[in-house]
Structure formats: structure tokens, C-alpha cells
Steps between C-alpha positions, in 0.01 A plus 500: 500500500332727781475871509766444803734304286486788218654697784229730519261587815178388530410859626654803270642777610313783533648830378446871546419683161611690365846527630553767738583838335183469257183610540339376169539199259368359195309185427504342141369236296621411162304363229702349236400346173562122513606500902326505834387808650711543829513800772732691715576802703838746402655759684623854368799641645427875457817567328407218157319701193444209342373138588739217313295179628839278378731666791277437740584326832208212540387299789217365654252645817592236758800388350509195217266227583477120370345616153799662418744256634366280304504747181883518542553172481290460174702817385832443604500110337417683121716806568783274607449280192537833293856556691576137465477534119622836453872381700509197260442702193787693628706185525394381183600820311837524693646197391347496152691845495810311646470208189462748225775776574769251674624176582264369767583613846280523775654827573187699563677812590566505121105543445420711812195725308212606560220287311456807292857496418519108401227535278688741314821307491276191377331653217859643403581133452178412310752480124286255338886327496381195645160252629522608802506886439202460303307362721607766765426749321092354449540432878580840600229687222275276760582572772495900388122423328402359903643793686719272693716715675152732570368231677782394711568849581098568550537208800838581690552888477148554608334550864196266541190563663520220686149476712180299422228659301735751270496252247908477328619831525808648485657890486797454228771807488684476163827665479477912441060505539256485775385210635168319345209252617505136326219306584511088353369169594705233682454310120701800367787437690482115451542609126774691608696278647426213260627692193799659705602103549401386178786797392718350686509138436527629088788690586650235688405263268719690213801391689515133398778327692682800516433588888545288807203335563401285829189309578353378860373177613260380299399236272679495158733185300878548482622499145672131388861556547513790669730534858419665786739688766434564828552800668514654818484872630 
């Protein structure tokens, strides 16, 4: 794929800095342990006392170019495998939820919680009373153990530095502190997103034949005396 089909210029645009109103700015490299050294230049609006590099508004002189196009792709694909897995954890917990505290609906306003929130109804249900409670309750010491939620939450409620050359950055703002740096690899958030689905296909696994359960196309043998219905919608 060209530059052209990227849908970026061949030619980028050049940009007055700083931006009108200052008449001084900063240039930085950082040197990390483990990363790539990487530069860039900051403005100080007179009124700041303090520099908080994980609020600040990025871009790129010029504009972004075909580097970082391509970057985003790369990123987006394992940061969208992260939300992928994190919605069917949240699935998986709501109708294991649904199984254990009532007869089976799939009445999801019944379960409408945060994932916080149907964690802590799960482990409530984690009696010992039965096979399948005691294996939810190893599942869920697990998924505690990996920082599960952490890393879900690490991938979605952050803002990415999404340019070429920053390495995988991100500025995460937890609930009640200031924001912080997280620098990873795009292997990290493979990891992520493999143990995220992993969690997910053990929850879901927990519920048997106790859930509606569909399957597409594919090939597979049709159980010996078993009838099949057809339906439209």
C-alpha cells in the first residue's frame, strides 16, 4: 500500500512553532531503561506550575505520516483484541451470574454491573456447595493472581500515544489520582488479550448446557438421532 493510499501526503505540512502566543519551548529526549530513546518539543502555558507529561495533548510536526498510520493499525488490531476479550468476559460472568442466582433467563438487565460489581456477586456464590462453585472460585483466585481487570482497564480507559517511534505508551487516569505513564511492548498486550479470553472461555465453559448456545457454518457431525428445526427471522 502507497504512502497515498495510507491517506497521507507525500509532502507534510509545514507548521509554525511554537504556536502563536509563545515565545519559548522545550525540546526533550527520554532515555528509558529497556525502551528506545525518542525526542520531542512541549509547550508551557505560563499559567501550569507543574509539567504532568500524561495530560499532554500530542501530535506530530507536519501532521501524522505513513509510519504512524501504519503504527495504528499494528496498535489498534492488539488493543481491539484486549476490548474483544474484556466484552466477552463480561458476557461470560453475566450469565454465569444469571445460572447461579436464578432460573436461566437471558434477562441481562438482571446483571447490569459493573465488572467490578460481578466479580463481587461471583465470589459471593463461590459456597464450595457444588463442582461448579469450586471451580469458580480457583477461576476467579486466577484471574485476581493475573490482574485481569488491571489489564483490561490498563487498555480501554487509557489515552494512547498513538505515533511511530514512542514505542507503546499510554497516560492511564485511575479513578480519584493523577494520571501516570505506562510504557509496554506490543507482546504485552498480546498477553493481555490472550489471558483476558482464556478468562472467558473458563467462565463460559462453567455453564455446561445451561446457556443458549449457537454455532456458525462450519464443519462438525450431527449427533445420530438428533432433529433439526428450521428457522427463520
Amino acid at each position: 500500500m502507497s504512502d497515498k493510499q495510507d491517506g497521507q501526503s507525500q509532502s507534510p505540512e509545514i507548521n509554525l512553532w511554537p504556536p502563536e502566543g509563545f515565545h519559548s519551548y522545550y525540546r526533550v529526549t527520554e532515555r528509558l531503561e529497556g525502551y528506545a530513546d525518542f525526542s520531542y518539543d512541549f509547550v508551557l502555558p505560563n499559567n501550569f506550575q507543574e509539567v504532568d507529561l500524561s495530560t499532554v495533548r500530542l501530535g506530530r510536526h507536519g501532521g501524522p505520516n505513513a509510519r504512524d498510520s501504519r503504527f495504528r493499525r499494528e496498535l489498534h488490531e492488539k488493543v481491539g483484541a484486549i476490548a474483544v476479550a474484556g466484552g466477552h468476559v463480561e458476557m461470560a460472568m453475566k450469565r454465569l451470574l444469571l445460572v447461579l442466582t436464578s432460573p436461566p433467563k437471558a434477562h441481562f438487565s438482571l446483571v447490569d454491573e459493573t465488572w467490578a460489581t460481578l466479580i463481587k456477586k461471583l465470589v459471593k456464590q463461590c459456597t464450595g456447595s457444588d463442582e461448579r462453585r469450586i471451580q469458580l472460585a480457583t477461576l476467579l483466585d486466577w484471574a485476581e493472581e493475573n490482574k485481569l481487570k488491571d489489564r483490561r482497564d490498563r487498555a480501554i480507559h487509557a489515552d494512547w500515544w498513538d505515533y511511530h517511534g514512542v514505542g507503546i505508551r499510554r497516560s492511564r487516569f485511575e479513578r480519584g489520582n493523577n494520571g501516570k505513564m505506562i510504557n509496554s511492548t506490543l507482546s504485552d498486550l498480546g498477553e493481555d488479550a490472550a489471558l483476558l479470553s482464556h478468562f472467558a472461555g473458563e467462565l463460559d465453559s462453567l455453564l455446561g448446557n445451561d446457556w443458549i448456545i449457537a454455532r456458525l457454518p462450519g464443519p462438525h457431525l450431527v449427533r445420530p438421532g438428533v432433529a433439526a428445526s428450521t428457522l427463520s427471522r
